[in-house]
Each structure stands twice: as C-alpha cells, then as structure tokens.
C-alpha positions as CSV (number, residue, x, y, z in Angstrom):
1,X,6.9,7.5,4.6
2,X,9.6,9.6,3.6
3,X,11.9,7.5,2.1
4,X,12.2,4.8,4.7
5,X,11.0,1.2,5.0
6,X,7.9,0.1,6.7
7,X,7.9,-3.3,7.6
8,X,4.4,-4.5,8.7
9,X,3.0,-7.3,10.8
10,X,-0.4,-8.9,10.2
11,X,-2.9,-7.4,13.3
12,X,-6.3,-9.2,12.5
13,X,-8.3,-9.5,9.1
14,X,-11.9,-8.4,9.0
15,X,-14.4,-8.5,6.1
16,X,-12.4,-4.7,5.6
17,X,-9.7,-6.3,4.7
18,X,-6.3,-7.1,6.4
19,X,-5.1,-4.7,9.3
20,X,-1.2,-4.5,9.3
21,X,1.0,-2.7,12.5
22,X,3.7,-0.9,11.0
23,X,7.5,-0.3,12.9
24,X,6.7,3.2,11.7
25,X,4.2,2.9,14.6
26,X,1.0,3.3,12.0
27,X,-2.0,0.9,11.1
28,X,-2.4,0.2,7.6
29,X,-5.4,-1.9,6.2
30,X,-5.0,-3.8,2.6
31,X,-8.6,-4.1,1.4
32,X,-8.8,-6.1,-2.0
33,X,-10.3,-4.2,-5.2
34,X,-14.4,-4.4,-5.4
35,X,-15.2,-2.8,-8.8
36,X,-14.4,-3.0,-12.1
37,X,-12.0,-0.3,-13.8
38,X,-13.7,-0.6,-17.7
39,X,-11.1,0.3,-20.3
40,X,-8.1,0.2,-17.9
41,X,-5.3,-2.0,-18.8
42,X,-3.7,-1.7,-15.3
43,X,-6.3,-1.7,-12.6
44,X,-5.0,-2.2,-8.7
45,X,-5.5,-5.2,-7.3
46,X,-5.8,-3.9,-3.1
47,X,-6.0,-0.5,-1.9
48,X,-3.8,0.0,1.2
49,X,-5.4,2.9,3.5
50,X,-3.7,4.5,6.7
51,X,-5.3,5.0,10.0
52,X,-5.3,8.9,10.9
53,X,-7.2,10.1,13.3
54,X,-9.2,7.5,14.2
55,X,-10.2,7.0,10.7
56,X,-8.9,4.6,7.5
57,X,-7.9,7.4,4.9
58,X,-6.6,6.1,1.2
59,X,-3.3,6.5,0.9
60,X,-3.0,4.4,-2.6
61,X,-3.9,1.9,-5.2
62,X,-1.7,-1.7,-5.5
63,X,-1.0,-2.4,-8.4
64,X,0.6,-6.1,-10.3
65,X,4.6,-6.1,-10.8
66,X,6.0,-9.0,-12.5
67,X,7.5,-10.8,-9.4
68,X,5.3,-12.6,-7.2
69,X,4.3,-10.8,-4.0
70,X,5.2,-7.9,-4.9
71,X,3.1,-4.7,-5.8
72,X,3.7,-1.5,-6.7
73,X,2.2,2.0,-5.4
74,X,2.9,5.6,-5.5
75,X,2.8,8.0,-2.5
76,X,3.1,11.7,-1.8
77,X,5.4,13.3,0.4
78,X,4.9,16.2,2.7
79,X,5.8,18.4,-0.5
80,X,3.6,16.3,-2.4
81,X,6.0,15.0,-4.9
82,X,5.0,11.4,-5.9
83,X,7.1,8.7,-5.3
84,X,7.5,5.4,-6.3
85,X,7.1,2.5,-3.7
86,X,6.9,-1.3,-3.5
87,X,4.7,-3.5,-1.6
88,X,6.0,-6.9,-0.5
89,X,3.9,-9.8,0.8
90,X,5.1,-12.5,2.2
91,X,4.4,-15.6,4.5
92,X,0.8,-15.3,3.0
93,X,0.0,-12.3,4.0
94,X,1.6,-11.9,7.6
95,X,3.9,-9.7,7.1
96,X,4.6,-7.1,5.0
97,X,6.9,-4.5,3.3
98,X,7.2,-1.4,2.3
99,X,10.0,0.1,0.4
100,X,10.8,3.3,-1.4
101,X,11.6,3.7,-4.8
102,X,11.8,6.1,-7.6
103,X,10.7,10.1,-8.0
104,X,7.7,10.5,-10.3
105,X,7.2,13.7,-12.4
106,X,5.1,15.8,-10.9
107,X,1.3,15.9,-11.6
C-alpha cells in the first residue's frame, strides 16, 4: 500500500466472504470474524486478506472505530514498519476504502 489510497469496488460475495477489486489493481476479500478472542477487549470484527499468487494471504485484522463504517487496521510496508490504516465501507458494502494513516512503533 505504501502510503496511497485503495479505493475498492464490490466483485462478488461468497460464503468466504466479500471479494473487492482494488484501483491498485489487487483482489482483496473481507471475511467477517468466526471465533471468539477470550479476554480481549478489542477483537476484529473482518479480516481483510490479499490475493497473491493465486492465493488469499492475511494481510490484517479490522478492527471497531467510533464512526460508523469505518474500521481500522495496521499494515507493514516493504521495510516492515507498521502503519496505521483505515477501512471505509460504504453503500453497504459496495465499495470500499482504504486510507493511510499514522506510523506505529516498531514491534
């Protein structure tokens, strides 16, 4: 991602959740959370996965924000400093946004 913004349009949805095609020309799939996270206050609600060679690969957890549609998630970059993003969802669910936000300390 590198800092730009993805913007994503709804491709199909499946019983693997909701395929996206991004203007940065990759897949994404949004697949809602199917266990439990015991003793976590702040659990994600989707995982959002990437297609890469042929093959769905986790890129990150979704997690709540306090505005509605929107979600946040953290991705590395190809120096694997983590990086703060949001996730927008609008006109339920066919489209899509993804937007860069702040550096995280790295771990």
């Amino acid at each position: 991602m590198n800092g730009m913004v993805a913007e994503l349009q709804r491709v199909k949805t499946t019983t693997w959740g909701t395929e996206y095609a991004g203007t940065d020309g990759k897949s994404y799939l949004l697949k809602g959370v199917d266990r439990e996270y015991p003793g976590n206050g702040k659990a994600p609600v989707y995982f959002l996965r990437v297609k890469y060679a042929g093959e769905w690969k986790y890129l990150s957890g979704l997690f709540r924000t306090n505005r509605p549609g929107v979600f946040s998630l953290d991705l590395k970059d190809g120096n694997g400093v983590r990086t703060l993003h949001t996730m927008t969802i609008a006109d339920g669910g066919e489209r899509a946004a993804i937007a860069p936000g702040k550096r995280l300390s790295v771990s």
